[in-house]
BAVOMI-435602 format. One line per 8 residues: for each residue y, x, z of C-alpha. Coordinates in steps of 0.1 Angstrom, whole numbers. Layout:
residues N
Y X Z | ...
end
This chain:
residues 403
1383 -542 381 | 1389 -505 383 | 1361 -483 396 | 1363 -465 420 | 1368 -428 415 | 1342 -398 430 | 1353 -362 423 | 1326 -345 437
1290 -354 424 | 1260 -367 448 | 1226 -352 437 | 1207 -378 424 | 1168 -372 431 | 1147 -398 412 | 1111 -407 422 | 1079 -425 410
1069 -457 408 | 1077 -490 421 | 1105 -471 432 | 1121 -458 401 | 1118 -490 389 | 1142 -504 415 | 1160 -471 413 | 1174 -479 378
1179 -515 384 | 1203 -504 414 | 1224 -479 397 | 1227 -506 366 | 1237 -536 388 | 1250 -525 419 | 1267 -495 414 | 1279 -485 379
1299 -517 379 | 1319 -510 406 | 1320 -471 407 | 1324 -437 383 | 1288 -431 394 | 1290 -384 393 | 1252 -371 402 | 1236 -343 397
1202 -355 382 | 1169 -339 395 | 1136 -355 379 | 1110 -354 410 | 1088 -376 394 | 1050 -366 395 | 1047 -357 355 | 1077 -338 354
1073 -319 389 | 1040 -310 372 | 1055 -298 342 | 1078 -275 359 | 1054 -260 384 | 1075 -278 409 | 1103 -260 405 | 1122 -291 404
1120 -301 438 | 1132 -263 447 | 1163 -268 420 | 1173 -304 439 | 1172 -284 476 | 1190 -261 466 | 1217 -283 443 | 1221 -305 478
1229 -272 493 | 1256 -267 471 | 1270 -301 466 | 1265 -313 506 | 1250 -347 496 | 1219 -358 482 | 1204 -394 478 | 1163 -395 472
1139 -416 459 | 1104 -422 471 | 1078 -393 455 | 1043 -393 456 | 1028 -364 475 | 995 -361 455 | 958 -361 466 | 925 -360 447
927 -394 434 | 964 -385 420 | 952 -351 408 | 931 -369 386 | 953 -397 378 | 980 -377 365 | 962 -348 353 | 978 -324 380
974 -285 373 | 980 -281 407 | 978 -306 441 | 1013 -303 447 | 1031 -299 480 | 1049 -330 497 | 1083 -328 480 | 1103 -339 512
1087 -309 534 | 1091 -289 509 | 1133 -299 506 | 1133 -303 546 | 1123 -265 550 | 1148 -254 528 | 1178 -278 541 | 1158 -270 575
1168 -307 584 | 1157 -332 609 | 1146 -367 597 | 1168 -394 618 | 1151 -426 605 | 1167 -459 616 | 1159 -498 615 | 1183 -524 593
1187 -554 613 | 1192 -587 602 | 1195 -620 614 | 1160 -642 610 | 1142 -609 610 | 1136 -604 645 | 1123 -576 662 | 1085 -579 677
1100 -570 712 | 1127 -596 721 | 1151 -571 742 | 1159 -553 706 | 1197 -562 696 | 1206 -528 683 | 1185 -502 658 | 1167 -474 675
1166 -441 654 | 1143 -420 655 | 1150 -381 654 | 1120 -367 644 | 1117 -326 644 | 1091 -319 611 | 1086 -286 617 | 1047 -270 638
1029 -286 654 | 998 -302 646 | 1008 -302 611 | 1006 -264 612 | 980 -258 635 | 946 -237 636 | 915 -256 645 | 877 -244 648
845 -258 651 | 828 -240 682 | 790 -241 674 | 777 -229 707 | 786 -211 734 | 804 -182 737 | 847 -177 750 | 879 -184 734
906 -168 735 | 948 -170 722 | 959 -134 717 | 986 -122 711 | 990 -86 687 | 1030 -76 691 | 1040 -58 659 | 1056 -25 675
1021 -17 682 | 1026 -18 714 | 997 -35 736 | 981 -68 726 | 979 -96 756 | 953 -127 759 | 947 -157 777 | 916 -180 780
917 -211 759 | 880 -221 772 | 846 -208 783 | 824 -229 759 | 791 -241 776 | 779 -254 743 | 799 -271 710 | 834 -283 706
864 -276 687 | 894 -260 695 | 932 -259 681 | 962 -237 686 | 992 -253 679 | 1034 -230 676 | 1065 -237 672 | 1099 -210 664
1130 -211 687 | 1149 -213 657 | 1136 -243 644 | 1138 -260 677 | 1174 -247 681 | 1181 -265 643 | 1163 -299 656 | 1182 -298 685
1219 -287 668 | 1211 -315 640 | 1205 -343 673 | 1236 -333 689 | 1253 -331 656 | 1243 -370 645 | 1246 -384 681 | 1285 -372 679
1288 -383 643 | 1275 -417 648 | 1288 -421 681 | 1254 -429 701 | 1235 -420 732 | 1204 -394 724 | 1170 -392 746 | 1150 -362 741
1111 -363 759 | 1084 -336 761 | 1057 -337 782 | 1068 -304 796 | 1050 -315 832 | 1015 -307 815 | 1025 -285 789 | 1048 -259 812
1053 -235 785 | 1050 -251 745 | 1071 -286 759 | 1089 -267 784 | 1106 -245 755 | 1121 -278 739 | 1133 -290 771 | 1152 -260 783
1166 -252 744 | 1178 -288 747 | 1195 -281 780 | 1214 -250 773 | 1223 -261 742 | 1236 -289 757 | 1251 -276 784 | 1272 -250 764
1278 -263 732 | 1281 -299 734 | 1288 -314 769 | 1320 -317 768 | 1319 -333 737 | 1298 -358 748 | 1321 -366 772 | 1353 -371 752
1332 -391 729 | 1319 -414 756 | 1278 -408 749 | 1255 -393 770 | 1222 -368 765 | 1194 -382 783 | 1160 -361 789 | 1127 -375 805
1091 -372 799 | 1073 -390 766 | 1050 -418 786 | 1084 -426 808 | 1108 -427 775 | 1083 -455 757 | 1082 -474 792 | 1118 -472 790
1125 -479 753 | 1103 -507 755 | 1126 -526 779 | 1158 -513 761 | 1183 -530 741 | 1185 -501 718 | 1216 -487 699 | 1206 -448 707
1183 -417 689 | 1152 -414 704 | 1146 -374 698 | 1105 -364 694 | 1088 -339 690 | 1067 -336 655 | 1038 -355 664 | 1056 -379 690
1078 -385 660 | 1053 -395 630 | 1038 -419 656 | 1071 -437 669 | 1089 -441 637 | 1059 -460 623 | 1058 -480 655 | 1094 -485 656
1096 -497 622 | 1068 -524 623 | 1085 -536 658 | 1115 -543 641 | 1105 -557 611 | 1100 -542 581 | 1090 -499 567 | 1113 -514 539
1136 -524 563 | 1140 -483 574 | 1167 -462 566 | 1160 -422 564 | 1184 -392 564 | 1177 -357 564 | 1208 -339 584 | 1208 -303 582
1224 -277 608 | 1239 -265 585 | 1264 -294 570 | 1238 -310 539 | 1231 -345 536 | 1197 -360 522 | 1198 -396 521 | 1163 -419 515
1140 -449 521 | 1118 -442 552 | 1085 -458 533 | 1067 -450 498 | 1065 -461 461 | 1047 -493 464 | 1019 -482 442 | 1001 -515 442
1038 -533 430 | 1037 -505 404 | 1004 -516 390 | 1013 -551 391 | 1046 -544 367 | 1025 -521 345 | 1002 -550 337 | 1032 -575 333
1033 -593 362 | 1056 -601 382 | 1071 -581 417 | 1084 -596 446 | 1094 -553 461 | 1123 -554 487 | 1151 -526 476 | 1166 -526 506
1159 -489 522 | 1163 -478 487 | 1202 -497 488 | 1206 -488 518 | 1199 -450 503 | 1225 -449 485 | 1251 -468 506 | 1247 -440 528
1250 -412 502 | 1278 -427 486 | 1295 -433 523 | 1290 -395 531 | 1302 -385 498 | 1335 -410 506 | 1341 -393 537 | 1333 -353 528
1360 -360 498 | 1385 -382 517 | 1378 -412 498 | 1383 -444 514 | 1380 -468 487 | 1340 -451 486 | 1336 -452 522 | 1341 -491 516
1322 -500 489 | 1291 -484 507 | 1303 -509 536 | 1306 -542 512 | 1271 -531 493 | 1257 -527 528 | 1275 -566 540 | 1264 -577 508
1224 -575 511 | 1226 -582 550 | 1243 -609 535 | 1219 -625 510 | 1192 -619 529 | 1205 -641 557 | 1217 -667 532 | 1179 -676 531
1176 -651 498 | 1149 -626 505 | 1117 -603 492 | 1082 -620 497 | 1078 -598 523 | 1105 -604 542 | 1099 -644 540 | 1071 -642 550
1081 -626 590 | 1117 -644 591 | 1124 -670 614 | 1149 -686 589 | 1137 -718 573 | 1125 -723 536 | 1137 -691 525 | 1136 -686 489
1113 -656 474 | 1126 -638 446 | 1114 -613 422 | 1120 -575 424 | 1154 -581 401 | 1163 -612 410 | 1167 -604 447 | 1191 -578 434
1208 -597 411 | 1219 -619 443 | 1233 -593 457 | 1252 -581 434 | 1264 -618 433 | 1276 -616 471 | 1289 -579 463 | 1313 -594 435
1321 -620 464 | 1336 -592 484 | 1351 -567 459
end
């Protein structure tokens, strides 16, 4: 068979672990056959991120910028234990916040359903995705520890010198804590572009909730951004594409969702976000069952698995023994990469492939051919459990099917 042609190369970002384990095996059974694999290849492994100061991680942000595509492998984002592990000059930073402020990208993560792996809440026929903005927050806040009385105050210094203005946070009677949280219109703006901008390419609904009734200035900011971005870039194209932009309150959305059939984006705040996706994900199944793209403002492309390395797998194949580690986000990675590139360049013949990979693992999985993690939630009887390659040698067995 004659593979199929890419001109323009994907920046290939490899990863640690269990996962660059499965990472190799992918590329050597699932795609090389079938295509001219072109990447770009950045090393974000933990050694060699070390090595270079991280300057790696910058090199691959700013290669996807340039190229438009980028599939990801799962990294480790290190902590003491690691730093000790690997001998770390330095605790570096997470290596997706780092590439999501430069892309300055919102995270749409999304379920992969499958018959025999049904979702926790029995109204679910269609994935949910889950827009999550990653910038502010709580993740960039200032806290203190109040110990005693005494007042608190947010004030604000403008820096034309002109006058400085305050407001009360709290009169402390005795000990507490207190946090200040912000956020930039220009970020919000990017979150919000990069919601409108999916919903339209993927042709679905998107709900947007705050909790702008209690918090009438921080939330309220998101809501009306929202609006008027809505209502003067993008409502008419809404309409002609038949989808709508829906906006309520946080506590109403998950009464909502929770009743829904699904089959829209579910835009959250950064916070809101973390929370749902993890939620999401374990209603439906499976975190390796959890696609993840990073779409930029700005036209760049970061494809991924929503979940980790699978340290303890990695252990395990270290020592010898045997894995039983579902590939599936990680496949799924690079279907949607290699689908992206496909239709950036005008190639069909790619846009299929990702489509038959994609059948192809649905595929097996519903043939009764799964991960030991997925037998052991699916509804489908005697399944049979295979190994980390094996499970991917079936699919390439169904792939060869369809080709």
């Amino acid at each position: 068979m004659q593979k199929i042609t890419m001109t323009t190369p994907l920046v290939e970002i490899d990863g640690d672990e269990m996962t660059r384990i499965l990472w190799q095996i992918i590329k050597d059974e699932l795609l090389v056959p079938f295509v001219d694999l072109k990447t770009e290849y950045y090393d974000l492994g933990l050694e060699h991120r070390d090595e270079t100061g991280d300057q790696v991680t910058i090199d691959a942000a700013e290669a996807t910028k340039k190229y438009g595509v980028a599939v990801k492998c799962a990294t480790i984002t290190p902590n003491a234990a690691r730093m000790t592990e690997y001998n770390l000059h330095e605790m570096w930073k997470s290596p997706n916040g780092t590439i999501r402020a430069i892309l300055d990208g919102t995270v749409f993560r999304a379920p992969i359903v499958v018959k025999g792996i049904e979702p926790c809440v029995k109204n679910w026929k269609k994935p949910i995705t889950i827009a999550r903005h990653a910038y502010g927050d709580v993740y960039k806040n200032a806290e203190m520890t109040i110990p005693g009385a005494g007042r608190v105050e947010l004030v604000y210094t403008p820096a034309d010198g002109s006058e400085a203005s305050s407001i009360l946070v709290h009169e402390f009677k005795g000990s507490g804590v207190v946090q200040g949280q912000h956020n930039l219109d220009n970020s919000i703006e990017s979150f919000a572009k990069s919601c409108f901008e999916y919903a339209l390419d993927t042709k679905q609904d998107l709900w947007f909730a705050t909790k702008d009734t209690i918090s009438k200035k921080y939330d309220h900011r998101f809501k009306d951004i929202f609006a008027d971005l809505y209502e003067n870039e993008y409502k008419e194209k809404f309409e002609k594409a038949g989808i709508t932009y829906f906006y309520t309150l946080i506590d109403d959305a998950v009464a909502r969702i929770m009743k829904a059939e699904g089959g829209f984006i579910w835009a959250c705040k950064n916070y809101d976000g973390d929370v749902m996706s993890d939620m999401i994900s374990s209603a439906f199944g499976s975190l390796a069952m959890m696609t993840s793209v990073l779409v930029s403002p700005h036209g760049y492309y970061e494809y991924e698995a929503a979940h980790g390395t699978v340290q303890r797998h990695y252990y395990k194949h270290l020592k010898g023994e045997e894995t039983s580690t579902n590939s599936v986000a990680t496949i799924f990675a690079w279907t949607g990469a290699l689908r992206k590139r496909g239709e950036l360049d005008q190639i069909p013949e790619l846009q299929k492939f990702a489509d038959k990979l994609e059948e192809a693992t649905i595929s097996t999985i519903e043939s009764g051919k799964m991960t030991k993690d997925l037998a052991l939630i699916t509804t489908l009887e005697n399944p049979t459990v295979l190994n980390s390659r094996d499970f991917i040698l079936a699919i390439r067995e169904k792939l060869e099917e369809l080709m």
